[in-house]
Backbone of each chain as ProteinMPNN parsed JSONL, in Angstrom:
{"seq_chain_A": "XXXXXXXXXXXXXXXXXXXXXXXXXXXXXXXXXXXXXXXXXXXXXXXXXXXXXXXXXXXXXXX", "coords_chain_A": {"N_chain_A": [[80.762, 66.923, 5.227], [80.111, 63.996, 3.397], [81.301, 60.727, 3.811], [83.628, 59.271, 1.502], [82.565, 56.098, 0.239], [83.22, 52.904, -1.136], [81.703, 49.397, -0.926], [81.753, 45.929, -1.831], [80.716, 43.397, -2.707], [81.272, 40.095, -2.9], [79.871, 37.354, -4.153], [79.36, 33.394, -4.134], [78.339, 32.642, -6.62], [79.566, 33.864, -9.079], [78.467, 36.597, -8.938], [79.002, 40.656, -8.218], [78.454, 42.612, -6.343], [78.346, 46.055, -6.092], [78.685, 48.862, -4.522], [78.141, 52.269, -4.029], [78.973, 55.23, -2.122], [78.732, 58.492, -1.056], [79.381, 59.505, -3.44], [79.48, 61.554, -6.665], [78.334, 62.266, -9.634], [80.563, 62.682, -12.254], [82.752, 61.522, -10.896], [81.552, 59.413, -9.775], [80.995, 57.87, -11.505], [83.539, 57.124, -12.69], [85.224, 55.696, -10.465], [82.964, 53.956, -10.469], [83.861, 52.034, -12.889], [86.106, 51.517, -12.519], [86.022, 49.896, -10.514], [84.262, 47.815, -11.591], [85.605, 46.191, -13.709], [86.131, 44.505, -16.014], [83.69, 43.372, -16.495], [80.23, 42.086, -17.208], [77.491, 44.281, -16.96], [74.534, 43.589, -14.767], [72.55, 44.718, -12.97], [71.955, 48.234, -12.735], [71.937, 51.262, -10.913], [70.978, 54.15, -10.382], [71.089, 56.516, -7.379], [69.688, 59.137, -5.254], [71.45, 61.08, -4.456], [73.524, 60.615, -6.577], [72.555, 62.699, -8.741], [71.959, 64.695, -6.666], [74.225, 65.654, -6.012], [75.991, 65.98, -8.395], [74.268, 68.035, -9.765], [75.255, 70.513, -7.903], [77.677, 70.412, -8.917], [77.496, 71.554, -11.247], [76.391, 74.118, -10.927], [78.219, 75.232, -9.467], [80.583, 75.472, -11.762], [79.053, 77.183, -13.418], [78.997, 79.628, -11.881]], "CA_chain_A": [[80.731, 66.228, 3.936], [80.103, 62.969, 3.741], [82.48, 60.136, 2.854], [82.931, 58.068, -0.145], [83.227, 54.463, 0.399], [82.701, 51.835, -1.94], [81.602, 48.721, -1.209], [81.779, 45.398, -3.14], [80.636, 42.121, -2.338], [81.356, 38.974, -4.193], [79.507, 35.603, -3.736], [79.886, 31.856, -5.136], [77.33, 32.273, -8.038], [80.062, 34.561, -9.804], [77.968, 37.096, -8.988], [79.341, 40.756, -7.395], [77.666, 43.74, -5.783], [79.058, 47.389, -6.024], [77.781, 49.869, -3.726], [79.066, 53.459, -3.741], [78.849, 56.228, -1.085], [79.038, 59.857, -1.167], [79.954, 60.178, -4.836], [78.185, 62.195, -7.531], [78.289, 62.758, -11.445], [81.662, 61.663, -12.854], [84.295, 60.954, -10.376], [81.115, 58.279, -9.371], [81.396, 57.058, -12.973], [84.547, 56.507, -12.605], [85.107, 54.674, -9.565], [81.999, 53.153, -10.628], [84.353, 51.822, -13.818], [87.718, 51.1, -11.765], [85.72, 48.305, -9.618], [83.49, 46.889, -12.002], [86.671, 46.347, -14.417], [85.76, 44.235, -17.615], [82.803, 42.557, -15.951], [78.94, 42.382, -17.39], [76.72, 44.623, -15.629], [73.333, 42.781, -14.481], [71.665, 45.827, -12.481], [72.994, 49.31, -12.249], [71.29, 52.065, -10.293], [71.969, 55.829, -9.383], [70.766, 57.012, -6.395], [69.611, 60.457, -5.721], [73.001, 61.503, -4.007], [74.128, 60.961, -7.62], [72.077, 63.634, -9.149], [72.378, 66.018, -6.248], [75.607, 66.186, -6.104], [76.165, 66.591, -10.132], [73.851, 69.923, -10.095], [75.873, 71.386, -7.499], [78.859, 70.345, -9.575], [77.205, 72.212, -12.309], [76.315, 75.637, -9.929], [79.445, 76.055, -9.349], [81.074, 76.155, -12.801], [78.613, 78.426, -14.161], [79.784, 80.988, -11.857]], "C_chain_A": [[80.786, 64.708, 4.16], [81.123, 61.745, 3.089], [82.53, 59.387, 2.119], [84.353, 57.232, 0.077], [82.532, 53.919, -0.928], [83.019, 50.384, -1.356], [81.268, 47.216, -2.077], [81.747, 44.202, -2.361], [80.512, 41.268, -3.007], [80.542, 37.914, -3.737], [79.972, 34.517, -4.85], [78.969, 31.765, -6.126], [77.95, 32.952, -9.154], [79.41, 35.773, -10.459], [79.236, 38.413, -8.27], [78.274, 41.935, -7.497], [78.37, 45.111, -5.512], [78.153, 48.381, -5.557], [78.545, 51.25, -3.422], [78.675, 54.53, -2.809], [79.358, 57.21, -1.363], [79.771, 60.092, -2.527], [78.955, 60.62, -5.73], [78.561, 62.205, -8.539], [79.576, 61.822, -11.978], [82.565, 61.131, -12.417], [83.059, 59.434, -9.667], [81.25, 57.208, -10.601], [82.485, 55.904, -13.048], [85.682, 55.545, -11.618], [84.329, 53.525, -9.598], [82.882, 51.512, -11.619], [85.248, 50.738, -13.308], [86.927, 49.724, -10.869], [84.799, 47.099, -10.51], [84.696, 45.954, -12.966], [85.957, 46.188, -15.368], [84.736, 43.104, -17.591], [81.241, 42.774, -16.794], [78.213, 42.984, -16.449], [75.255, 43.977, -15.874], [72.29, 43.909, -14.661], [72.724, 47.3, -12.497], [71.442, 50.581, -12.006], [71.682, 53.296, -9.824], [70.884, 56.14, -8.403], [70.707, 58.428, -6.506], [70.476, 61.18, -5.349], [73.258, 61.979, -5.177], [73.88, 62.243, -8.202], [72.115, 64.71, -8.369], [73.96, 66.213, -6.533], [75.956, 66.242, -7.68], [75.542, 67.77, -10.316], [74.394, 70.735, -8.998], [77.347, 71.398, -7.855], [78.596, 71.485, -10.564], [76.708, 73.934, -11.72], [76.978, 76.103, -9.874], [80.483, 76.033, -10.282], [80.149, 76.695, -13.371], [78.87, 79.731, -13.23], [80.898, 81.529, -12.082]], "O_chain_A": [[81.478, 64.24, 5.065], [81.638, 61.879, 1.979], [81.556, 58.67, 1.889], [85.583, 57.265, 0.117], [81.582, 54.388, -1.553], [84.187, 50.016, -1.23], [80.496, 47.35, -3.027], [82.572, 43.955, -1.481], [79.66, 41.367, -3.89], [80.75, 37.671, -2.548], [80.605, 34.62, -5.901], [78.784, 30.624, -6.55], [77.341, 32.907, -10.223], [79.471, 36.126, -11.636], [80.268, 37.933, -7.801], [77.486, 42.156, -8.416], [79.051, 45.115, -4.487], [77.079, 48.688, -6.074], [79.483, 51.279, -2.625], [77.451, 54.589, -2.927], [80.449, 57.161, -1.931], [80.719, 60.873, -2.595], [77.788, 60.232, -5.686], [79.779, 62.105, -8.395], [79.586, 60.595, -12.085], [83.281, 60.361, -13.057], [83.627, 58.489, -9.12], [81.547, 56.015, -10.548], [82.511, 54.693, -13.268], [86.661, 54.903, -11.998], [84.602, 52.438, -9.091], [82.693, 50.34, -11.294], [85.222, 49.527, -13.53], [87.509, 48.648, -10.728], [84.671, 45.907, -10.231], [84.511, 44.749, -12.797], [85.22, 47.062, -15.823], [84.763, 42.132, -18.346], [81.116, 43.972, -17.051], [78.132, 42.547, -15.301], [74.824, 43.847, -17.02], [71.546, 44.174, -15.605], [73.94, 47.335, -12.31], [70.395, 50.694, -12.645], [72.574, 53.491, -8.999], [69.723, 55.963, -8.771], [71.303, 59.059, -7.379], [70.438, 62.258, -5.943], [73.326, 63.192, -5.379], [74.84, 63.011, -8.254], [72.276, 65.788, -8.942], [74.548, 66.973, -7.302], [76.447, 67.37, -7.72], [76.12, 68.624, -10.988], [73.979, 71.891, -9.078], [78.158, 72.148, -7.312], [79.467, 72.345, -10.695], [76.851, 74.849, -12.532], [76.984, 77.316, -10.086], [81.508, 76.557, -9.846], [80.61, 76.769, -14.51], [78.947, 80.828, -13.783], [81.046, 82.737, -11.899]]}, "seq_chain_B": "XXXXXXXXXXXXXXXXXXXXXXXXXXXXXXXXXXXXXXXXXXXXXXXXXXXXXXXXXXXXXXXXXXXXXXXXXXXXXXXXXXXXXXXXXXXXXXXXXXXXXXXXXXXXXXXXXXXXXXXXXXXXXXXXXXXXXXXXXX", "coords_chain_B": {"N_chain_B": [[73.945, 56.923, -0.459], [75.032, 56.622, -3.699], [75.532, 55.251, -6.254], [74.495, 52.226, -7.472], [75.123, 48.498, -8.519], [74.995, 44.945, -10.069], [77.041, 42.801, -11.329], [78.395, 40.174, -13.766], [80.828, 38.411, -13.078], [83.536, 38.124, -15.309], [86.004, 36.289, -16.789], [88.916, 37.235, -17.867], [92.1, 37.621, -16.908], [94.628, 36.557, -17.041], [96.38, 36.382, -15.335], [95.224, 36.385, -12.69], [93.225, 34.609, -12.776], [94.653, 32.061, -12.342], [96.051, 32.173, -10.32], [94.094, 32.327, -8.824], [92.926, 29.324, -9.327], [95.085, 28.314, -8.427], [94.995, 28.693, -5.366], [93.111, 26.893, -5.07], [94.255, 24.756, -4.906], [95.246, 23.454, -7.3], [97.182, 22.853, -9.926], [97.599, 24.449, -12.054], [98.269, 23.952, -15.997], [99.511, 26.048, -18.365], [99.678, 27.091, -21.41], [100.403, 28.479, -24.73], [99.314, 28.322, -27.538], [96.672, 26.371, -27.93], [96.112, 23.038, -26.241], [95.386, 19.48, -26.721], [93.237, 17.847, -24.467], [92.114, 15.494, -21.847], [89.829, 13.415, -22.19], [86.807, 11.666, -20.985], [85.605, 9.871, -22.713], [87.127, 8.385, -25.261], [86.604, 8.008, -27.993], [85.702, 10.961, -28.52], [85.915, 13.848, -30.206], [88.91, 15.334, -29.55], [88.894, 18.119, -27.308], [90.504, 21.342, -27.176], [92.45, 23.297, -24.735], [93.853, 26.38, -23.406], [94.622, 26.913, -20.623], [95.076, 24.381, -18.444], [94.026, 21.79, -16.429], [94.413, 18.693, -14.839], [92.884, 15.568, -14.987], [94.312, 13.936, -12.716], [94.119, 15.375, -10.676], [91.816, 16.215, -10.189], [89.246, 15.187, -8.232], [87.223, 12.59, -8.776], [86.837, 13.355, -11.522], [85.684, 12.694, -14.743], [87.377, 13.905, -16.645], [89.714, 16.267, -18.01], [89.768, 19.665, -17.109], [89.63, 23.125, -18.517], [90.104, 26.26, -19.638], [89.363, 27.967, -22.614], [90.81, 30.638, -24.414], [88.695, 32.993, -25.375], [87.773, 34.638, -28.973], [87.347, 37.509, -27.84], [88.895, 37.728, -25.937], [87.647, 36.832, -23.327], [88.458, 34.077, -20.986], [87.021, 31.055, -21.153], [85.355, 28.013, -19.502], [85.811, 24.974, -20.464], [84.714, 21.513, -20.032], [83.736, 17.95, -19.605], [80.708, 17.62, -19.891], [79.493, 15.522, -17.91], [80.945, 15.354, -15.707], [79.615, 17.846, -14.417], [77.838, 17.214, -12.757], [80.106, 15.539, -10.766], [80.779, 17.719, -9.051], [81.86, 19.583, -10.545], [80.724, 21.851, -12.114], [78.618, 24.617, -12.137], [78.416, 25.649, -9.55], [81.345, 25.337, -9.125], [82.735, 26.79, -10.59], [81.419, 28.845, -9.68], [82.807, 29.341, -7.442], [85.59, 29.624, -8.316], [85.01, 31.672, -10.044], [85.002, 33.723, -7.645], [86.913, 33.872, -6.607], [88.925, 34.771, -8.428], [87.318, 37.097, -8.5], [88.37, 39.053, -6.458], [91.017, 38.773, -6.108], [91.593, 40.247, -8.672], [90.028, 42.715, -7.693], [91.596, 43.416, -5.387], [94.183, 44.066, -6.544], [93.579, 45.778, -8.461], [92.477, 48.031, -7.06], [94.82, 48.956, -4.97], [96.745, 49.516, -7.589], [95.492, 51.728, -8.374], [95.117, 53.114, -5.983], [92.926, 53.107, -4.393], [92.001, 52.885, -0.722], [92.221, 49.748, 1.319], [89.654, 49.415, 3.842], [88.434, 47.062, 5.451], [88.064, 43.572, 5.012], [85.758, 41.341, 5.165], [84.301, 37.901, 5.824], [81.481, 36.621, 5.193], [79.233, 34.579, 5.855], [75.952, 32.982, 4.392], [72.792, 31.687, 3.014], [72.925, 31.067, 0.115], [75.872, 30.455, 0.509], [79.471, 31.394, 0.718], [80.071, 34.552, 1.235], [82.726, 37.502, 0.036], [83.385, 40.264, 1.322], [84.392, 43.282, 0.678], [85.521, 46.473, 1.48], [86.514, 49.724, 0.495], [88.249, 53.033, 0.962], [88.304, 56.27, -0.387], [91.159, 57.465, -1.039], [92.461, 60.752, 0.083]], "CA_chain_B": [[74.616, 55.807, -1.654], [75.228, 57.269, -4.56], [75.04, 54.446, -7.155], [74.254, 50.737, -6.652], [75.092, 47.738, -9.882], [75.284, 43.946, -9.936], [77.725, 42.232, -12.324], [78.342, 38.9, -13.591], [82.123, 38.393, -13.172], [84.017, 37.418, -16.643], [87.364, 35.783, -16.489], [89.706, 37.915, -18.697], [93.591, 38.041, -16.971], [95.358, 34.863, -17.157], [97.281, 36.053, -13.728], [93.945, 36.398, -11.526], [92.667, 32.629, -13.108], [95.878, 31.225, -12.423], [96.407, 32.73, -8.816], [92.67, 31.689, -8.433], [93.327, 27.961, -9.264], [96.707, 27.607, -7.051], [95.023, 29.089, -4.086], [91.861, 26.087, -4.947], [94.805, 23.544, -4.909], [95.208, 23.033, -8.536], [98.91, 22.847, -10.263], [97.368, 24.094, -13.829], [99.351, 24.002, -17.04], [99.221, 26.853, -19.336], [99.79, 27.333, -22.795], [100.419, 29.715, -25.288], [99.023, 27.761, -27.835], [95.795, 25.515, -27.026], [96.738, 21.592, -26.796], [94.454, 19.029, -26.391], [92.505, 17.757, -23.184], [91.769, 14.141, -21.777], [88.162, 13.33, -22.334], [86.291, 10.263, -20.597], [85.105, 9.187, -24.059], [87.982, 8.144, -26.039], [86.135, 8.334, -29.417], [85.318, 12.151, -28.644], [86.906, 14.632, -30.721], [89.501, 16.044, -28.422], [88.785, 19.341, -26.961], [91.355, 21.932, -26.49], [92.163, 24.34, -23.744], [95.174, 27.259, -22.982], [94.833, 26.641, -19.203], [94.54, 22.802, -17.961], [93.793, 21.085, -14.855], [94.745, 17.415, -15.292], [92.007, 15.276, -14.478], [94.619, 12.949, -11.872], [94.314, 16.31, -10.08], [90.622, 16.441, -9.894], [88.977, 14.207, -7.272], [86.024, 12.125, -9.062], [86.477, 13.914, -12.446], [86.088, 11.833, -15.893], [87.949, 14.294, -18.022], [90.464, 17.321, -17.916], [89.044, 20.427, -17.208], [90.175, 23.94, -18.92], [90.002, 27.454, -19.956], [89.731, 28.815, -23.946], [90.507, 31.843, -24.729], [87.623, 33.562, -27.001], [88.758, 35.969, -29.55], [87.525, 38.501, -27.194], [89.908, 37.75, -24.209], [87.31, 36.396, -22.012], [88.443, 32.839, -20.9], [85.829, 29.609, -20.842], [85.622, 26.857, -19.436], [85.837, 23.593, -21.217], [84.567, 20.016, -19.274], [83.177, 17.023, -19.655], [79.232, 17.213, -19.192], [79.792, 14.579, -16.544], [81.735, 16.236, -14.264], [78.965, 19.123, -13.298], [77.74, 15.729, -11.61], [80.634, 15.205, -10.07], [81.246, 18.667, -8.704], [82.936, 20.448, -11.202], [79.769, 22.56, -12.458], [78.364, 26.105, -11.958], [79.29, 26.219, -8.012], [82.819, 25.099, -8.807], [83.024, 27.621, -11.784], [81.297, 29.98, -9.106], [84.326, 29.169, -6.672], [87.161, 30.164, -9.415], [85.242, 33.177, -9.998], [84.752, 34.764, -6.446], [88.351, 34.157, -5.685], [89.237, 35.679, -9.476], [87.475, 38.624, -8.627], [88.533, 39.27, -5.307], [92.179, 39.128, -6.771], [91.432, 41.207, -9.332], [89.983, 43.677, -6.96], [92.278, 43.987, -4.404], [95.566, 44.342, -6.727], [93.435, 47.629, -9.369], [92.595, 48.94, -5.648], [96.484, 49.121, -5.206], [97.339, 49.883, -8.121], [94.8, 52.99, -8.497], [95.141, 54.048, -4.797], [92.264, 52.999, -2.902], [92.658, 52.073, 1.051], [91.293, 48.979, 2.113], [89.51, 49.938, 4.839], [87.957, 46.028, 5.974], [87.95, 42.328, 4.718], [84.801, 40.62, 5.794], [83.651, 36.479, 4.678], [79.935, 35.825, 5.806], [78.319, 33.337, 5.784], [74.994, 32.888, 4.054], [72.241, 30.426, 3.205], [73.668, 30.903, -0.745], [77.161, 30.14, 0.546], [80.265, 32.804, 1.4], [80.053, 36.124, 0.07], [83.085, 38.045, 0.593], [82.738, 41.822, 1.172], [85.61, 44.192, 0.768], [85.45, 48.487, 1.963], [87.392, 50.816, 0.456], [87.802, 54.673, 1.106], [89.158, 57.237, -1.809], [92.728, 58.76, -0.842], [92.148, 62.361, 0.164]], "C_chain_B": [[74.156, 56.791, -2.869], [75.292, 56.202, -6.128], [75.621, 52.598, -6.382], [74.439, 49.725, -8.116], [75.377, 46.389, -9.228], [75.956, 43.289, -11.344], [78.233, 41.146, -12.483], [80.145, 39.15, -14.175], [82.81, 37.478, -14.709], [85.66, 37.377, -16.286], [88.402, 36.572, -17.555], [91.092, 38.523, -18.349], [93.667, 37.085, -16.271], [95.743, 34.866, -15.646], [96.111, 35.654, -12.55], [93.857, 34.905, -11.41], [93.385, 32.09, -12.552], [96.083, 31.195, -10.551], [94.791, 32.209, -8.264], [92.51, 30.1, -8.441], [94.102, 27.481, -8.306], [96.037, 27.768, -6.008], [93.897, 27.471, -4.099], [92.874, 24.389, -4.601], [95.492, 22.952, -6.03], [97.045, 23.424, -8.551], [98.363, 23.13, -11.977], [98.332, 24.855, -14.776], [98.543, 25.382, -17.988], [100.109, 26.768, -20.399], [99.636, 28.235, -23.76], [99.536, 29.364, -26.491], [97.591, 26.717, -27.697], [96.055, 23.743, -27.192], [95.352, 20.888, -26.072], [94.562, 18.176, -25.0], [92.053, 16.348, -22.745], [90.462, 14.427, -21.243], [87.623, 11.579, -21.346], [86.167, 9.655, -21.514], [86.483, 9.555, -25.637], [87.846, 8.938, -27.543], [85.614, 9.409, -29.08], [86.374, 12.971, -29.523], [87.485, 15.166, -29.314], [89.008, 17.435, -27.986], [90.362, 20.093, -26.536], [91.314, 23.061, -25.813], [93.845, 25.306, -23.822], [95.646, 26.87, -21.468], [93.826, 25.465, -19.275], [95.11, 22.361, -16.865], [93.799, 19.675, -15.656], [93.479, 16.696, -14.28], [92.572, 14.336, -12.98], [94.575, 14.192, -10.751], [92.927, 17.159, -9.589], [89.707, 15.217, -9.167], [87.773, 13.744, -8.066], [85.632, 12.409, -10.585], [86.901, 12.722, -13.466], [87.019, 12.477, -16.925], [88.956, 15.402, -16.948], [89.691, 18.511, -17.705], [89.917, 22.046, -17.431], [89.379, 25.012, -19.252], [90.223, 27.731, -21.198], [89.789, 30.059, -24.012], [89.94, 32.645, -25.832], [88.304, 34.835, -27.503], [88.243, 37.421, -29.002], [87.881, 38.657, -26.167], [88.981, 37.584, -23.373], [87.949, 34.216, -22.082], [87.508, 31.991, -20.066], [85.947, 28.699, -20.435], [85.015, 25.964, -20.279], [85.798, 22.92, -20.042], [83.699, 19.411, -19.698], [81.968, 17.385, -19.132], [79.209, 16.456, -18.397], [80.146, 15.039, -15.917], [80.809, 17.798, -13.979], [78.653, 18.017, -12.178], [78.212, 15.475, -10.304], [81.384, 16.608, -9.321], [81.818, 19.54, -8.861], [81.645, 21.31, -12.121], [79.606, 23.587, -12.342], [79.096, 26.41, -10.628], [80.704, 25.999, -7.669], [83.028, 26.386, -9.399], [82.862, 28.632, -10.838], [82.713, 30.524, -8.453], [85.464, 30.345, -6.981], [86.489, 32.063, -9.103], [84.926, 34.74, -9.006], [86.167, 34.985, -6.308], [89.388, 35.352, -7.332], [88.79, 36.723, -8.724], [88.087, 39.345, -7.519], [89.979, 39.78, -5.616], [92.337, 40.143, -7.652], [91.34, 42.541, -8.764], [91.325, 44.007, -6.321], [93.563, 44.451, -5.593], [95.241, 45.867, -8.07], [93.157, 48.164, -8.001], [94.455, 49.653, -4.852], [97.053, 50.17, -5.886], [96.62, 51.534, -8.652], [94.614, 53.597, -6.906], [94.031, 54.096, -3.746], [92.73, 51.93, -1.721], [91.351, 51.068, 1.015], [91.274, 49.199, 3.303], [88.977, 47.903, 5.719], [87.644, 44.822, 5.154], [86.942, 41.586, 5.392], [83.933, 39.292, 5.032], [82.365, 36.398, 5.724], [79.124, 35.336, 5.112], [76.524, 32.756, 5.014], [74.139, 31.861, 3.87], [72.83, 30.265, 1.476], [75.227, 30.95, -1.077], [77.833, 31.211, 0.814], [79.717, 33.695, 0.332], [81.674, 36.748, 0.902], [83.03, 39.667, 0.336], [83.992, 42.778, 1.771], [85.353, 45.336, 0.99], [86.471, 48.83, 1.801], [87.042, 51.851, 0.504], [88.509, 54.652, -0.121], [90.709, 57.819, -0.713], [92.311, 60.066, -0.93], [93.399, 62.901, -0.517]], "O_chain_B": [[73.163, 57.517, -2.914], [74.976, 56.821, -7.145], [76.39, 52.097, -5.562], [73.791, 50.23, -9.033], [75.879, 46.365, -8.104], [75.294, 43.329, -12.381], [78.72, 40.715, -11.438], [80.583, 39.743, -15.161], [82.491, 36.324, -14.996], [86.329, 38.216, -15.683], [88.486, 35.679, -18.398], [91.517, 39.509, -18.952], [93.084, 36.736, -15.245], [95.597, 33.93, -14.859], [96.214, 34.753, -11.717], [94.195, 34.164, -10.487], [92.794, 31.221, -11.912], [96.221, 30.215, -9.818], [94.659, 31.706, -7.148], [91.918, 29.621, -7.474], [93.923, 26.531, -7.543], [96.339, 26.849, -5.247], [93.92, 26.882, -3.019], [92.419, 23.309, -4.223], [96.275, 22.022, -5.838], [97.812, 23.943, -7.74], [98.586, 22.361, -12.913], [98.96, 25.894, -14.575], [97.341, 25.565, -18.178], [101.264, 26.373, -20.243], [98.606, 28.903, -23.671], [98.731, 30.287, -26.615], [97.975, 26.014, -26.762], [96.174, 23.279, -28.326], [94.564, 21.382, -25.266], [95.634, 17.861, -24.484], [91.36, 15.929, -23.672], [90.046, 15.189, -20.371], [88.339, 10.58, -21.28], [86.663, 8.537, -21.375], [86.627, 10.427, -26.494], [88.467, 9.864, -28.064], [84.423, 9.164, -29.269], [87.575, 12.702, -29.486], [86.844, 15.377, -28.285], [88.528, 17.872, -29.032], [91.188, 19.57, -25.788], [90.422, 23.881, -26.027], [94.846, 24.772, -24.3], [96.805, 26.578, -21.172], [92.681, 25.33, -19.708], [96.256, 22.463, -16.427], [93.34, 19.509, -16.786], [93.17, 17.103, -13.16], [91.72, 13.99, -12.162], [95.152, 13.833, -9.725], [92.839, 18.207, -8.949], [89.58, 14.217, -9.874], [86.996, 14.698, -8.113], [84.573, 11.999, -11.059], [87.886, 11.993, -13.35], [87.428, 11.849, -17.901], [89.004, 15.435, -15.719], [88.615, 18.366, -18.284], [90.817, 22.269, -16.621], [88.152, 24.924, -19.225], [91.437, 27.853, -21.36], [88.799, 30.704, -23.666], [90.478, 32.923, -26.904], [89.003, 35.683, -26.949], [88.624, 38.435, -29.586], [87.45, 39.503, -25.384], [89.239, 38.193, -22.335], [87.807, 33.408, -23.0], [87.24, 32.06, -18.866], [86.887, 28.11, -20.967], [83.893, 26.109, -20.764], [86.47, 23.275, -19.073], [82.755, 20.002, -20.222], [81.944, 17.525, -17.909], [78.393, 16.989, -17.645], [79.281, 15.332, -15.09], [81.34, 18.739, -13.39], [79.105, 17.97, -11.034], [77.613, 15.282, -9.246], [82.578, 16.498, -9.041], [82.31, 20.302, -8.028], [82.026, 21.215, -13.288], [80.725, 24.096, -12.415], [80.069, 27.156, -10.511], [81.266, 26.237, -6.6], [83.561, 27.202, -8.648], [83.777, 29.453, -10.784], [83.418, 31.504, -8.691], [85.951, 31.315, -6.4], [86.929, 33.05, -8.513], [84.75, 35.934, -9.248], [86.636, 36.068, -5.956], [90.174, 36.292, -7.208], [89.661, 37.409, -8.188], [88.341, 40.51, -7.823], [90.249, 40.971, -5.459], [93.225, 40.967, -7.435], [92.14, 43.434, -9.044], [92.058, 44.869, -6.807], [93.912, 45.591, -5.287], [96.082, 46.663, -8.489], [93.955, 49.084, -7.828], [94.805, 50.739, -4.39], [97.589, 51.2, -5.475], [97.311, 52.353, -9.258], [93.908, 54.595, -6.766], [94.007, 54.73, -2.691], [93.361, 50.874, -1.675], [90.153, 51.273, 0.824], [92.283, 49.256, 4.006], [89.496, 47.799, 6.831], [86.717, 45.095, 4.392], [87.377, 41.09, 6.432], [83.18, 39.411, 4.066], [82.454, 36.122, 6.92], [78.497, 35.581, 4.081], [76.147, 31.769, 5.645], [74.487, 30.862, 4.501], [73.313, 29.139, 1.363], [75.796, 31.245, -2.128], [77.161, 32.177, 1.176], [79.211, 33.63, -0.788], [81.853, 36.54, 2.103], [82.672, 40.179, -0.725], [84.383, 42.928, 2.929], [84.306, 45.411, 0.347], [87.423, 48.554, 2.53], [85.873, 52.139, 0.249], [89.065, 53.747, -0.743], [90.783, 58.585, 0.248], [91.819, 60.502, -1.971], [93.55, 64.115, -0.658]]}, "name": "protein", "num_of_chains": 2, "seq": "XXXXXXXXXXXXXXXXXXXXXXXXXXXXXXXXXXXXXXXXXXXXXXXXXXXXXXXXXXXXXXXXXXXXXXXXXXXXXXXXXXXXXXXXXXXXXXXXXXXXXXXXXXXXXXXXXXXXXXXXXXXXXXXXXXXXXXXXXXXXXXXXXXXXXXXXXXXXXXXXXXXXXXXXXXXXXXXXXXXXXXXXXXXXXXXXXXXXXXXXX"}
């Protein structure tokens, strides 16, 4: 399994950069949340990680 | 990677700003209240601020320079149009708010349980960036 990092890089234009690893559906949400805090988002992007891993979230509560 | 965003940092907890100023050098006054601000131009209406930097405390600056707080808890800066000039402009403002967020970060990483895993400042041709790694708590 792979591991979930988040990185976050700030620069001097009061700009920052949030990059997440190995997370999927809502616990990425919500990490997503916890780092951005009460910031404007610019860009935001899901990756296809995101989406796999949310339909095998969803596989395994319908059994 | 699992999701990717860029966000423009907004100033909104007095402690971060404040802890972000002291570390820049500053000694700034806060207020509960907003009081008014020394201007270069006498005959200006005054401006007022909550958080103020005294201008004998700013190297080259014609005025005071401060923070309002808008009625939706983000705080602004207030300055003299002259003083981007003199160095107190976007890349100062940037300044405040790398070291704000950085503060910010590290102390909800804390306080919600992620490990800093590495602290890294490099160098660029658009100035530092710094770049923080955290894991999740198993």
């Amino acid at each position: 399994m792979q591991d979930k990092t988040i990185m976050i890089t700030i620069d001097e234009q009061g700009h920052s950069t949030l990059d997440l690893e190995g997370f999927a559906g809502r616990s990425c949400e919500k990490v997503f949340d916890d780092f951005r805090g009460g910031d404007r988002l610019s860009i935001e992007r899901k990756k296809p990680a995101y989406y796999t891993g949310e339909q095998v979230q969803q596989e395994k509560s319908q059994r | 990677m699992s999701k990717y965003g860029v966000s423009i940092t907004e100033l909104r907890e007095e402690k971060y700003l404040l802890d972000a100023l002291r570390e820049m050098g500053y000694r700034p006054e806060v207020h509960h209240e907003a009081v008014p601000m020394n201007s270069y131009y006498s005959e200006q209406e005054a401006k007022q601020a909550h958080i103020i930097i005294r201008r004998h405390e700013l190297r080259g600056a014609y005025g005071d320079i401060g923070f309002v707080r808008q009625p939706d808890g983000r705080l602004t800066l207030i300055a003299d149009e002259l003083d981007a000039y003199r160095g107190y402009g976007e890349r100062w403002l940037g300044h405040v708010q790398q070291l704000y967020k950085e503060k910010q970060t590290l102390a909800m990483a804390r306080a919600r349980g992620y490990i800093l895993k590495k602290r890294e400042v490099i160098q660029t041709r658009e100035g530092q960036q710094v770049r923080l790694q955290f894991a999740v708590r198993r």
